[in-house]
C-alpha positions in Angstrom: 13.2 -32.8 30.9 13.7 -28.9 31.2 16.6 -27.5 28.7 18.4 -23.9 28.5 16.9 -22.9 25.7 17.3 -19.0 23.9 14.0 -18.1 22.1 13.6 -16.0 19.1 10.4 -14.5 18.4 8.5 -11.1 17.4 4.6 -11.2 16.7 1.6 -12.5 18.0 2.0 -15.7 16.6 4.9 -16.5 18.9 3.8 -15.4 21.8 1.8 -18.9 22.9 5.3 -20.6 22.3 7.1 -18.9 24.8 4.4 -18.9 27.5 4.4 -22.5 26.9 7.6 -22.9 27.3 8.3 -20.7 30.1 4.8 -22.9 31.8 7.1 -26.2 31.3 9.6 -25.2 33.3 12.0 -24.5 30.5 15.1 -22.5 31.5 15.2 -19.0 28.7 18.3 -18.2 29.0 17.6 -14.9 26.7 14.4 -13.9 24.2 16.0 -12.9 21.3 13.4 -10.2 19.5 12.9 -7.5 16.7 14.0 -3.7 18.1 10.7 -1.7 19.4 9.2 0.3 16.2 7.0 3.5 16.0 3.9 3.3 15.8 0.5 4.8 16.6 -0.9 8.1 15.8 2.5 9.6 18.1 4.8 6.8 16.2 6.0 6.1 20.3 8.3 3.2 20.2 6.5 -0.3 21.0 8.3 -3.3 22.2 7.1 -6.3 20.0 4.5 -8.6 22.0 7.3 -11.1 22.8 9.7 -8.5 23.8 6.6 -7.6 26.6 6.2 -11.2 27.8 10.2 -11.5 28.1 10.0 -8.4 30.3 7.3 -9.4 32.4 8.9 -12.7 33.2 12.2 -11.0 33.9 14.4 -13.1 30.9 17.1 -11.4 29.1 15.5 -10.1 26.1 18.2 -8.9 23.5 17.2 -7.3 20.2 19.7 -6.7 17.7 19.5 -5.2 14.3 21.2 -8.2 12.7 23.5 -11.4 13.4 25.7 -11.2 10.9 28.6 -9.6 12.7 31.1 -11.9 14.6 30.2 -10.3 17.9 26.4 -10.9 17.8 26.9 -14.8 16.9 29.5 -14.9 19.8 27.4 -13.6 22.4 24.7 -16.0 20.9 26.7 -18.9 21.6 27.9 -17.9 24.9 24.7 -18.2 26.3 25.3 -22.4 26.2 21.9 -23.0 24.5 20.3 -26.6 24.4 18.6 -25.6 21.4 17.3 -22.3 19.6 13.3 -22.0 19.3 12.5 -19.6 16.6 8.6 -18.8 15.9 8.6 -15.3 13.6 11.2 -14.0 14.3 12.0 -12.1 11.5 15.8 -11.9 10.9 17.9 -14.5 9.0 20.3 -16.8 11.5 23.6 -17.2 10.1 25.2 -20.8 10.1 27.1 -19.9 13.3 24.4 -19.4 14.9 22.1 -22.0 13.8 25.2 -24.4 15.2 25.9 -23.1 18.5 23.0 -24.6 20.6 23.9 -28.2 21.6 20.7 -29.8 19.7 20.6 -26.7 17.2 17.8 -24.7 16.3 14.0 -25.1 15.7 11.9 -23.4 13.5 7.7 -23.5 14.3 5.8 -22.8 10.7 2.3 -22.2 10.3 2.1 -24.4 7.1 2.1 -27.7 6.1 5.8 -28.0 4.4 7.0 -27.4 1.6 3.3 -25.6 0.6 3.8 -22.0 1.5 7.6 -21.7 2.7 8.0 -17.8 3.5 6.4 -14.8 4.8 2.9 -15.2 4.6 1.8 -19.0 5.0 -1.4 -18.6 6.8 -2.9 -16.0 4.3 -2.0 -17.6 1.2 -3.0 -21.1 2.5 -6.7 -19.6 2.3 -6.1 -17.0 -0.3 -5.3 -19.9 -2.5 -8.1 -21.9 -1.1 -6.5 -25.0 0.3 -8.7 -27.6 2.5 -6.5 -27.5 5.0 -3.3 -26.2 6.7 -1.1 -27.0 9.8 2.0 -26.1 12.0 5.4 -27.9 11.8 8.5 -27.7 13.6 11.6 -28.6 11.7 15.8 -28.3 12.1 16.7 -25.3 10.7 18.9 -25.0 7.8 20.5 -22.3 5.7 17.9 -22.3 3.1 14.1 -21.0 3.8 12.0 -23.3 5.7 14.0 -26.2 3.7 15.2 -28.2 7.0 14.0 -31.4 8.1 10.4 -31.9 9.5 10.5 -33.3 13.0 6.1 -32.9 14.0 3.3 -31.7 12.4 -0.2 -30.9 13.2 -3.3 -30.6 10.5 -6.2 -28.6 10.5 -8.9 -28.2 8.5 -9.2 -24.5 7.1 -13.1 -24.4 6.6 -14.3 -21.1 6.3 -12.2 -19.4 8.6 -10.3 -16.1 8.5 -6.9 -15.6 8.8 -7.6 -14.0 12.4 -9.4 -16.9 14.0 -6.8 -19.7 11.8 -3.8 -17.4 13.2 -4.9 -17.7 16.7 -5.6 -21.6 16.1 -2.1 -22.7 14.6 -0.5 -20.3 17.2 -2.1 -22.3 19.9 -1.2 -25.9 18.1 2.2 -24.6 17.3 3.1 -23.9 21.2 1.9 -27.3 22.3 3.3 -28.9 19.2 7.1 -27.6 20.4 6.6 -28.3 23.6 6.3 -32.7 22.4 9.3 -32.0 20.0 11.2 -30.1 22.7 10.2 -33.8 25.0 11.1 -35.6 22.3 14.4 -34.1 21.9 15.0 -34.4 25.5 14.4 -38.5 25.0 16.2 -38.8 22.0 13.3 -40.7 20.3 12.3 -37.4 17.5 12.3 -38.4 14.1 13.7 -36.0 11.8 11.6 -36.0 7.8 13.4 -34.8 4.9 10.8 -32.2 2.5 9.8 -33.5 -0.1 11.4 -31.6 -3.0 7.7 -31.7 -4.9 4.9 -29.1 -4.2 7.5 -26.8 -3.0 5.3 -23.0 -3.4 6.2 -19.7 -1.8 4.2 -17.8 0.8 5.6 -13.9 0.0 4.4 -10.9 2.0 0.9 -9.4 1.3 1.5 -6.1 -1.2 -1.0 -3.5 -0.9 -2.4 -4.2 -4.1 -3.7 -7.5 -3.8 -6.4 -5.9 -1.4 -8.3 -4.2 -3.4 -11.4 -6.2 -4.5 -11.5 -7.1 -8.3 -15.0 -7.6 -8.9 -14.0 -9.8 -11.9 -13.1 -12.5 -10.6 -15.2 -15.7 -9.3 -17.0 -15.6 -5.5 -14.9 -18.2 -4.8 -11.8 -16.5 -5.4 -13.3 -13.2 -3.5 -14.3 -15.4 -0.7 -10.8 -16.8 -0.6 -9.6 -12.8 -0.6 -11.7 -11.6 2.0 -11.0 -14.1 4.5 -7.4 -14.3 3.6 -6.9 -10.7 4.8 -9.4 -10.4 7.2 -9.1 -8.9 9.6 -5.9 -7.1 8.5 -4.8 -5.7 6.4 -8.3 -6.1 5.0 -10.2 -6.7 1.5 -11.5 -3.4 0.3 -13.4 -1.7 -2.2 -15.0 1.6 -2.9 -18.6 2.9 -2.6 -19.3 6.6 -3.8 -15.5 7.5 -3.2 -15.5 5.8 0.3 -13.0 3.3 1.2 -14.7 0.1 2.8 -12.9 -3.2 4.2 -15.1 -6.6 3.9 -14.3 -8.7 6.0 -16.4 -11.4 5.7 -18.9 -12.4 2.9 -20.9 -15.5 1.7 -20.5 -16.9 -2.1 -24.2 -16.6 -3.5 -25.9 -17.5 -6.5 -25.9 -14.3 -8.9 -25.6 -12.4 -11.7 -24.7 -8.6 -12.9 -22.0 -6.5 -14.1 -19.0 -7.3 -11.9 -19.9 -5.1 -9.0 -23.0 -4.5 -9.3 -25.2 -4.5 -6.0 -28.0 -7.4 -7.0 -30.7 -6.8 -3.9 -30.8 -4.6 -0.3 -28.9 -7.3 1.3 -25.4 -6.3 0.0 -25.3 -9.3 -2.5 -22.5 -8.1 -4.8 -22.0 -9.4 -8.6 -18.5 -10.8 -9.2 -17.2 -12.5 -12.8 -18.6 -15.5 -11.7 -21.5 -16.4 -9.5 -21.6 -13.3 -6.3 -20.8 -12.6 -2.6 -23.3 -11.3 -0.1 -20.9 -8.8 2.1 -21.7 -9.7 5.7 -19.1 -8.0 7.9 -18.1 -4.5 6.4 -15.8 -1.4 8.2 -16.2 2.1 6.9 -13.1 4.5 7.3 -12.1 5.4 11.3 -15.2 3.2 12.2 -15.8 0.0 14.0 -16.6 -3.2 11.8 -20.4 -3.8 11.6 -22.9 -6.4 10.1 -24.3 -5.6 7.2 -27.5 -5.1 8.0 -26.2 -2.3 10.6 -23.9 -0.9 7.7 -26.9 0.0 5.5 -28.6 1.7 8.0 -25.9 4.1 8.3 -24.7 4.1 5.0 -27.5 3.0 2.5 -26.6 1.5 -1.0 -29.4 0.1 -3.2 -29.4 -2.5 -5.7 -27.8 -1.6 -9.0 -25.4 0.6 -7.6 -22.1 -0.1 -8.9 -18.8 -0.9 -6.4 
């Protein structure tokens, strides 16, 4: 059953949704999107990658600063929406808007509810080394990510990184609304109420939680690395120079947290170590490690 739907999206992450969407037959009555930024070396403005796919399929793409003002929610609800899909979008929706589509509006999050409401779900889900993770869609309500839970998918978390899990639950996510956007259409969606236990918050990724602390255990450096891999990237420094990990293997080990334990780039940590297998030197491409020494060597009991 197609519906007029408006989408509201920004990143990557929502990009699958909409294609999917638009694929089904699904009639967008307008993409709703952040306002192109600067950026790049000439800080050019860039529409955001849904903004692009809106433009190539010819839909209405509006991107407004905010929707707090009266005349941003009325033109909202002018458009005689179905339902709202939000993935990412980035910008808080007012009651008013939340109520204007007929069915109301959907959120897709790339967690497994209420574990890592917020910003940042997918990277603290491995940063704080959870088995697994998942995509939900739920009714949105005024709070964060509180509304009811209508589907879910699970996936295990393994030892990816935050790139390949981000591409992963994107995909999941866009075939997940699709079935709730069905469901909807049949009447037959069963809406979950959170559970007000285990509730944890997923905030944004500061600057200094990048920087390796050699102190801590493998497992918790492991966790790091793939967490922010591969941006904004673990990093540490060797003789002065800045270098991202982005991908290592806890190892049996000892040293002085830090301290390079063979030629193989098995690092030290407080507890146990990390062999360094994927490793990006300032304005350079990422390389193994075994390519990284050859260009930049480090011997063992150097300290990092």
């Amino acid at each position: 059953m197609s519906m007029r739907l408006v989408f509201m999206g920004t990143p990557d992450f929502a990009v699958p949704t909409l294609a999917a969407l638009i694929g089904h037959g699904h009639d967008i009555a307008a993409v709703y999107s952040q306002p192109a930024r600067p950026k790049g070396r000439g800080l050019a403005a860039e529409m955001s990658p849904v903004a692009r796919l809106a433009a190539a399929h010819a839909i209405e793409l509006r991107t407004p600063e905010t929707l707090k003002g009266a005349p941003a929610q009325e033109a909202f609800a002018e458009l005689g929406a179905d339902a709202g899909v939000v993935v990412a979008y980035g910008l808080i929706l007012p009651k008013h808007v939340l109520d204007a589509p007929r069915l109301g509006c959907f959120n897709l999050h790339a967690s497994l509810l209420p574990r890592w409401r917020g910003a940042a779900p997918i990277q603290r889900a491995i940063m704080g080394g959870d088995v697994e993770t998942g995509v939900m869609v739920m009714r949105m309500a005024e709070g964060l990510d509180t509304g009811p839970v209508l589907m879910a998918e699970r996936v295990a978390i393994d030892r990816k990184t935050y790139g390949e899990l981000h591409d992963k639950l994107a995909q999941l996510g866009a075939d997940l609304m699709v079935r709730v956007l069905a469901a909807l259409g049949r009447g037959s969606i069963i809406e979950h109420p959170q559970s007000e236990d285990g509730v944890t918050y997923a905030n944004k990724i500061s600057k200094d939680e990048a920087r390796i602390d050699w102190t801590r255990s493998a497992r918790e450096l492991d966790c790091l690395v793939r967490g922010l891999s591969p941006h904004p990237g673990a990093w540490c420094q060797a003789r002065g120079e800045r270098l991202k990990i982005l991908y290592c293997d806890p190892m049996e080990g000892h040293g002085n947290p830090g301290e390079i334990l063979d030629d193989r780039l098995t690092i030290a940590c407080g507890e146990g170590a990390v062999r360094l297998a994927r490793v990006q030197r300032a304005g350079r491409a990422a390389v193994d490690s075994a390519e990284f020494l050859r260009g930049f060597p480090l011997h063992r009991g150097e300290m990092l």
